[in-house]
C-alpha positions as CSV (number, residue, x, y, z in Angstrom):
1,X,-40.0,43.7,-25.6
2,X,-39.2,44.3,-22.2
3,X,-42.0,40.9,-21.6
4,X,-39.7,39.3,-23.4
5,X,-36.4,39.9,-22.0
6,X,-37.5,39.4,-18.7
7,X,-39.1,35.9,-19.7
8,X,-35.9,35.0,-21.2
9,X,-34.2,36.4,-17.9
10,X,-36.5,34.1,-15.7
11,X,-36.4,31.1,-18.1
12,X,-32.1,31.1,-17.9
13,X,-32.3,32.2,-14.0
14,X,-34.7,29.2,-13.7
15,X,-31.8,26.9,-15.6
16,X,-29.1,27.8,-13.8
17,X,-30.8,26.9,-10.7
18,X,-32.0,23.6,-12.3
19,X,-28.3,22.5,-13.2
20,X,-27.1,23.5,-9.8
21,X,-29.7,21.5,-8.2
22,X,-28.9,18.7,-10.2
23,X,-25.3,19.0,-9.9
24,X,-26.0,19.2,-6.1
25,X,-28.0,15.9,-6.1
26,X,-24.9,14.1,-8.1
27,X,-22.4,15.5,-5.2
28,X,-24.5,14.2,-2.5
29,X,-24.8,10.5,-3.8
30,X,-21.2,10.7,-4.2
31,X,-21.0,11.8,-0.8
32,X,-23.4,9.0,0.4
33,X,-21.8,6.6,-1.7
34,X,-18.3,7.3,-0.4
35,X,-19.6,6.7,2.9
36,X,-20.8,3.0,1.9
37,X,-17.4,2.6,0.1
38,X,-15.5,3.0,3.7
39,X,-18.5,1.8,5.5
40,X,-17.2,-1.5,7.7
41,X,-20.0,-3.9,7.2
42,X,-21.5,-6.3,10.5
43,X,-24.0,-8.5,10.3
44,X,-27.1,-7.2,11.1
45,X,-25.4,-3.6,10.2
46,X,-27.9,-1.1,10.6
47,X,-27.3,0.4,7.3
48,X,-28.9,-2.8,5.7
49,X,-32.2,-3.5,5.0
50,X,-31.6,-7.5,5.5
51,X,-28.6,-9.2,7.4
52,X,-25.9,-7.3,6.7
53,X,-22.5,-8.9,6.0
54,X,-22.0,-12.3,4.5
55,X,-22.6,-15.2,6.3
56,X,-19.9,-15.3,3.5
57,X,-17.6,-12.6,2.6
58,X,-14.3,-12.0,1.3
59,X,-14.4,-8.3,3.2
60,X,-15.8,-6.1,5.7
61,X,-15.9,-2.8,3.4
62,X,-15.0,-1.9,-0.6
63,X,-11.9,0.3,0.5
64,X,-10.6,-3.0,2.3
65,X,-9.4,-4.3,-0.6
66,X,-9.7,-1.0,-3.2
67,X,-6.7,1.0,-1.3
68,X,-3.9,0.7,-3.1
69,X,-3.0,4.6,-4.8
70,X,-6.4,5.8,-2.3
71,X,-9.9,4.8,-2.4
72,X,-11.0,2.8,-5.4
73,X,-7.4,1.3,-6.3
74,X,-6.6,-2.5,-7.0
75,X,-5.4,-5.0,-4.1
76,X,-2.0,-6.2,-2.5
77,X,-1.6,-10.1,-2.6
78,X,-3.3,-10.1,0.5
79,X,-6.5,-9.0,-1.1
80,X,-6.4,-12.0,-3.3
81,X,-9.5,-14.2,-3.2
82,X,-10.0,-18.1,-3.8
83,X,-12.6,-18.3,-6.5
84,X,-14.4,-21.9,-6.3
85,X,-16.2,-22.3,-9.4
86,X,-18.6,-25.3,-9.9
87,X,-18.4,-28.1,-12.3
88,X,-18.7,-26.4,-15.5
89,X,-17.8,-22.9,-14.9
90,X,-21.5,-22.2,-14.7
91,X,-21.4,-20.1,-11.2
92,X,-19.2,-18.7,-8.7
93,X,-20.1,-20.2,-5.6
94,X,-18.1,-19.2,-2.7
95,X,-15.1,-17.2,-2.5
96,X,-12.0,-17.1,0.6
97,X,-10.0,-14.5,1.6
98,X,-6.5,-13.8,1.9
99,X,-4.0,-16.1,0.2
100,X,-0.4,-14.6,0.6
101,X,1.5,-16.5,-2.2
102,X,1.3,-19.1,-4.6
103,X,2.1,-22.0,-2.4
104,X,-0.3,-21.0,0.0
105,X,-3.2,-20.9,-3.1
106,X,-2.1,-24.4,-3.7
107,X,-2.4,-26.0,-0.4
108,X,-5.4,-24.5,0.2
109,X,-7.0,-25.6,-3.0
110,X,-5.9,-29.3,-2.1
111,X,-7.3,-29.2,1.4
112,X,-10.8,-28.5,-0.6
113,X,-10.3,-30.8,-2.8
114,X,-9.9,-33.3,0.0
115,X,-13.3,-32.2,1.5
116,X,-15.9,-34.5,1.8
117,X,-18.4,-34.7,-1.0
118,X,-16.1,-32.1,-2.7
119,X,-16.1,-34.3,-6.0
120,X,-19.7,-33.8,-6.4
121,X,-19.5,-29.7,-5.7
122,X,-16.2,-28.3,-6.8
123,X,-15.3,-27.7,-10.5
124,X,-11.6,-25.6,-9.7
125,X,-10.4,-23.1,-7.3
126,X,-8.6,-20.4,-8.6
127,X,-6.9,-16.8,-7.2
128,X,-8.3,-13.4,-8.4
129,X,-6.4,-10.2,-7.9
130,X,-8.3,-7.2,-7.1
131,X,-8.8,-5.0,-9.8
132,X,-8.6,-0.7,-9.7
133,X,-12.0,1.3,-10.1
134,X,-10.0,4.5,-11.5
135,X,-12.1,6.2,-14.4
136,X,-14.5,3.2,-14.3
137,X,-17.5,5.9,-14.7
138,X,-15.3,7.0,-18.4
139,X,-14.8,3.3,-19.4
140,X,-19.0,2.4,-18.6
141,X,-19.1,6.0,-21.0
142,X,-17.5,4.9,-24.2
143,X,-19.9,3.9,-26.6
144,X,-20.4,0.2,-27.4
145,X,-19.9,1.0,-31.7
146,X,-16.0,2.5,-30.6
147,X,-15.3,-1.1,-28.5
148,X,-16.5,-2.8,-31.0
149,X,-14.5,-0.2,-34.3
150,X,-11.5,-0.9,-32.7
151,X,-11.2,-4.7,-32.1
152,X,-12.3,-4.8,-35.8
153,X,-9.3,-2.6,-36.2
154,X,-6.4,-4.3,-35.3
155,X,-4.3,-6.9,-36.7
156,X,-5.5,-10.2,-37.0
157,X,-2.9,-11.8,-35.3
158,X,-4.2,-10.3,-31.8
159,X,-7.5,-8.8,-32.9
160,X,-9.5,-9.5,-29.3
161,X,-13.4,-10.7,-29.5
162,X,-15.7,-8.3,-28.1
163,X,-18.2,-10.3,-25.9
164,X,-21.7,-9.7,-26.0
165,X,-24.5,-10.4,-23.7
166,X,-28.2,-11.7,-24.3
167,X,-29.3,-8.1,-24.9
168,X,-26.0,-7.4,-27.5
169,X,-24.4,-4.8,-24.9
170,X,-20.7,-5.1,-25.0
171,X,-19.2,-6.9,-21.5
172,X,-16.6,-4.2,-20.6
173,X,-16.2,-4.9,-17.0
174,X,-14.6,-8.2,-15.0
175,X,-11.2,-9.9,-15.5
176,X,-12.8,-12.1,-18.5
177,X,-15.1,-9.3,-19.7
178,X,-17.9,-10.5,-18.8
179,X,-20.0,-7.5,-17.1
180,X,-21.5,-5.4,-19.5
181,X,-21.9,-1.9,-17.0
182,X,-20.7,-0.4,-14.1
183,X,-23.9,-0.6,-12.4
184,X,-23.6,-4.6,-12.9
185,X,-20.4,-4.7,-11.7
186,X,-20.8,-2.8,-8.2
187,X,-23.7,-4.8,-7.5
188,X,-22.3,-8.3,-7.9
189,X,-18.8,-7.2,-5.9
190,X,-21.0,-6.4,-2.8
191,X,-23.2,-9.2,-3.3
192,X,-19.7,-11.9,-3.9
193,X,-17.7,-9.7,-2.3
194,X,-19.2,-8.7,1.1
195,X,-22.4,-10.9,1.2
196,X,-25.1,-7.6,0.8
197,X,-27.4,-9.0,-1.5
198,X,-28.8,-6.7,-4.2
199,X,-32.3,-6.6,-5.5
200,X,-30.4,-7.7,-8.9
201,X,-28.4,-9.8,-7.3
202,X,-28.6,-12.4,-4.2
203,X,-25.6,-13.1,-2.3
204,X,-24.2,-16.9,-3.0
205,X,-24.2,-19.6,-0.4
206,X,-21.2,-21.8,0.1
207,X,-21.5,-25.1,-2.1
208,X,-21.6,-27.2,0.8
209,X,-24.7,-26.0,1.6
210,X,-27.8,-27.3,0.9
211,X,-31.2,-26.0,-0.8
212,X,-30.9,-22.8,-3.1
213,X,-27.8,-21.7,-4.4
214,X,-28.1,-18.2,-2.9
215,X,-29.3,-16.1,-0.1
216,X,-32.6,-14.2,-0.9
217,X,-31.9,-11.2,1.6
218,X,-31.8,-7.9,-0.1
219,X,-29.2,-6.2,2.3
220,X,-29.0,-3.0,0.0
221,X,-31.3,-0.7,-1.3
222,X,-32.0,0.1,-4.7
223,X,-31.1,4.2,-3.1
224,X,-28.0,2.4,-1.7
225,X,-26.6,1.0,-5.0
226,X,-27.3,4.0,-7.3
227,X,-25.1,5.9,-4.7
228,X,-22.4,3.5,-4.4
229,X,-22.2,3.2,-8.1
230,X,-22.2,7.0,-8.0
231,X,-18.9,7.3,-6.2
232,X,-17.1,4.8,-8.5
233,X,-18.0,6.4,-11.1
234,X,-16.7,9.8,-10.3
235,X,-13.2,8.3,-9.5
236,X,-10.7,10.1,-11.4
237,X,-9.2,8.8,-14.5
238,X,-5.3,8.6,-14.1
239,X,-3.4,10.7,-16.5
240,X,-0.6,9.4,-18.8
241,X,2.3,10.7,-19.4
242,X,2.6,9.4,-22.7
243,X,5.9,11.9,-23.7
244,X,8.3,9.4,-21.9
245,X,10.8,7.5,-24.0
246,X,9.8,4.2,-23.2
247,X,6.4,4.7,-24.9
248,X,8.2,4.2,-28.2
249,X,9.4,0.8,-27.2
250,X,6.4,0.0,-25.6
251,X,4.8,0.5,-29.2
252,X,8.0,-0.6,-31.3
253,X,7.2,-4.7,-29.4
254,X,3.5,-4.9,-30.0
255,X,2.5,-3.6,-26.5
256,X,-0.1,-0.7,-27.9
257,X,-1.9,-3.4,-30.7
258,X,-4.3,-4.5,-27.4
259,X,-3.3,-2.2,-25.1
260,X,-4.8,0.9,-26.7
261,X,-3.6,4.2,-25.8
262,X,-7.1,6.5,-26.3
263,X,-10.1,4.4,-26.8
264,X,-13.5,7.4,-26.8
265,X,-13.3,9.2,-23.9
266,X,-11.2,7.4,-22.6
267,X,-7.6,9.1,-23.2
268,X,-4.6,7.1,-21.9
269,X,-6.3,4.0,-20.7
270,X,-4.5,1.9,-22.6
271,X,-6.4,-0.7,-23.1
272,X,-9.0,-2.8,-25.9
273,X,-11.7,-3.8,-23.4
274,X,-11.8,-7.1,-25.9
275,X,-10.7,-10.1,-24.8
276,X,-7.5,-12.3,-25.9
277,X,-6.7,-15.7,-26.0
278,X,-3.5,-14.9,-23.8
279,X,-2.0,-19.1,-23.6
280,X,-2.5,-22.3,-22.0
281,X,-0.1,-21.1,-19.1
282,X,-2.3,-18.1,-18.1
283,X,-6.0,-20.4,-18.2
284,X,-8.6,-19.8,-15.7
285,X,-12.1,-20.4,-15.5
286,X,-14.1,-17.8,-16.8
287,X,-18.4,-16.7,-16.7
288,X,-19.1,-16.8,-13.1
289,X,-18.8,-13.4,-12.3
290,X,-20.9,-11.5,-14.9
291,X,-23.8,-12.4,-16.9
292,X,-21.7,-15.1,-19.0
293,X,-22.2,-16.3,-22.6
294,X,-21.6,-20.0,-23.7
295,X,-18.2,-18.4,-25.4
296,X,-17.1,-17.1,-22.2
297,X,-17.4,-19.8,-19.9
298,X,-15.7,-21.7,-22.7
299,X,-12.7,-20.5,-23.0
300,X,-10.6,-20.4,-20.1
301,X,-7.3,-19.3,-22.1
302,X,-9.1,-15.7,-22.9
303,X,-8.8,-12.5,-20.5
304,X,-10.1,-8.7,-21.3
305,X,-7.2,-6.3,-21.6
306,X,-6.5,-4.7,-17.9
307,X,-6.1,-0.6,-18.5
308,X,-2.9,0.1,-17.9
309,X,-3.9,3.6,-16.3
310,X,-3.0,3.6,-13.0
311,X,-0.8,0.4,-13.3
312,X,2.2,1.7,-11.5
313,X,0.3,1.8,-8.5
314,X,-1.8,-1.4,-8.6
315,X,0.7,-4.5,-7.7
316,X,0.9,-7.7,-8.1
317,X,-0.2,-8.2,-11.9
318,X,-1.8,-10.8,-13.8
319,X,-5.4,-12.1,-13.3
320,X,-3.9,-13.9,-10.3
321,X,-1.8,-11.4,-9.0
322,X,1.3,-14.4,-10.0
323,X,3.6,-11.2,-11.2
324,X,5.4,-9.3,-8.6
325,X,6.7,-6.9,-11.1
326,X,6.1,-5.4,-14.5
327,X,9.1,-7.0,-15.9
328,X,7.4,-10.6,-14.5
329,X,3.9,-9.2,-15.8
330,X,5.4,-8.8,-19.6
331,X,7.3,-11.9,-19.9
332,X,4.2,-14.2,-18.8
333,X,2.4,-13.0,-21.9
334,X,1.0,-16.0,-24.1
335,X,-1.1,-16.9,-26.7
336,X,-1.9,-13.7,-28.8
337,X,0.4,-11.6,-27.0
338,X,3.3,-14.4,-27.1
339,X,5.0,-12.3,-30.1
340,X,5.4,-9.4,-28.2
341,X,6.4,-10.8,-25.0
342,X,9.6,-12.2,-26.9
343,X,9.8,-9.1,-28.5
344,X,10.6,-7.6,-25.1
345,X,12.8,-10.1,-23.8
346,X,14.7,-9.6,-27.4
347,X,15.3,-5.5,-26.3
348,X,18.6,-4.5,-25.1
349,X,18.5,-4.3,-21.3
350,X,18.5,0.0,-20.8
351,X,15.1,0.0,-23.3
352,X,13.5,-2.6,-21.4
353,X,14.7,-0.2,-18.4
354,X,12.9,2.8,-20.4
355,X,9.5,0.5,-20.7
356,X,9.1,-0.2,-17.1
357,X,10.1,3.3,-16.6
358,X,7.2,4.9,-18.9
359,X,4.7,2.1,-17.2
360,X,5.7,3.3,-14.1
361,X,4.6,7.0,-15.1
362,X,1.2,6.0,-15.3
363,X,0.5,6.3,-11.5
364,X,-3.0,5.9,-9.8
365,X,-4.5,9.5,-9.0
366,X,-4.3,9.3,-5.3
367,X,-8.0,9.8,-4.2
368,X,-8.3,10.4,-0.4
């Protein structure tokens, strides 16, 4: 008996030391991969194993862009990127940096157009806001069945479409949905993003380039990436504070039919993760970023719901970054989400007050 117990002793002692040792590992590539996350890229940066940054990049480091709340938040205006897509939709090809306002988009869009030879390599050029990795690790956690349960779930009138890709896993990830894990989505933000081309994916070259379409360099390690994509996933989810007043007027227009309060583990992220056919006004090209479908790359009216976790903290709004405000955010609502847009504007002034009051609750969780 005695045999026994002390086996049983040994065998939990020998447990407990396998779950610390674990939970050891799992700190120390979030360590490592906070490290890359600040890390200010060079070319020829001795933490690469090819070139380093770009030749084309939109920034030097993740946190140059991710700030806004702490590490791993969205982008100012500032941190806006051109997007040039080619004819097509069919790839992002080059990306610039730093557009300050709508006007300034616009002229530099026309001064590519006017580029030689541009007629033959440039499909559109369009702004992209930076997004905020908060609780990114619990969104790449919810199981694909409870994505897909709940678009099947809602109204017809703004049910979203769940995207798929070749291997049926549900595209949770990217401003059209159109990256299926977090692991994809790291990867291809360093490779567009700063130029360090994964093993998975190449860094582009610029269109007016010729020969191959990207840069074969590997500038990060396989090591590298599964501790980057470590530390993104252990940022925080925001918490909601869902007992404000506002919420009931945020449900009473429509607001809560895409943006979904609880969605798995995901409690107060307030959002479908499906994508909505959101009006002619808001279109943008859509499957360069991800692994795109024929549907994606189709339909340029159609945007995945943002999580509004965190949202207080993560201006300008809109795929685009075109809405200063909330207030601006909610009345450029089309398409599917038209009806509760007017629904909004139709509220006496103090409870649209009390909305953008409860949205502005939901505050980013301030990771240093």
């Amino acid at each position: 008996m005695k045999r026994v117990l002390l086996s049983l002793a040994v065998l939990a002692a020998a447990s407990v030391i396998s779950a610390d040792a674990s939970l050891d590992a799992t700190s120390k590539a979030e360590r490592r991969g906070r490290s890359l996350f600040v890390h200010q890229w060079t070319a020829g940066d001795r933490l690469a194993s090819g070139d380093g940054l770009g030749p084309r990049y939109n920034a030097d480091s993740c946190v140059a862009c991710h700030n806004q709340g702490g590490l791993g938040g969205g982008g100012g205006i500032e941190a806006n990127v051109l997007r040039i897509a080619a004819p097509g939709g069919e790839a992002d090809v080059l990306h610039h940096h730093g557009v300050s306002d709508g006007y300034a988009a616009w002229r530099q869009q026309k001064v590519l157009e006017a580029m030689p030879g541009n007629s033959r390599n440039i499909g559109s050029a369009e702004r992209r806001n930076t997004p905020a990795l908060f609780g990114a690790g619990v969104i790449d956690a919810i199981p694909d069945e409870v994505i897909a349960a709940n678009a099947r779930s809602a109204p017809s009138s703004v049910r979203g479409k769940v995207n798929l890709d070749e291997d049926g896993r549900v595209l949770r990830f990217g401003w059209k949905g159109d990256i299926a894990s977090l692991e994809d989505f790291v990867e291809q933000a360093c490779a567009m993003e700063l130029g360090l081309g994964t093993v998975n994916h190449p860094a582009p070259k610029s269109p007016f380039e010729q020969g191959d379409e990207t840069e074969s360099a590997v500038d990060m390690t396989p090591e590298q990436v599964v501790d980057l994509v470590a530390f993104v996933s252990s940022l925080p989810a925001p918490e909601s504070k869902v007992g404000h007043p506002g919420k009931e007027h945020f449900d009473e227009v429509g607001c809560n039919s895409c943006h979904t309060q609880d969605l798995g583990p995901a409690k107060g992220v307030f959002s479908d993760l499906a994508v909505h056919d959101m009006g002619a006004a808001l279109a943008g090209r859509g499957g360069a970023y991800g692994r795109s479908t024929p549907a994606i790359a189709a339909n340029d009216n159609a945007w995945r719901t943002p999580p509004l976790w965190g949202v207080a903290s993560s201006a300008p709004y809109m795929h685009d970054g075109r809405a200063r405000d909330l207030y601006e955010a909610i009345r450029l609502h089309g398409g599917q989400a038209e009806q509760s847009a007017r629904a909004f504007g139709a509220l006496p002034a103090e409870k649209q007050r009390e909305l953008q009051a409860f949205l502005l609750t939901l505050e980013a969780p301030r990771v240093e």
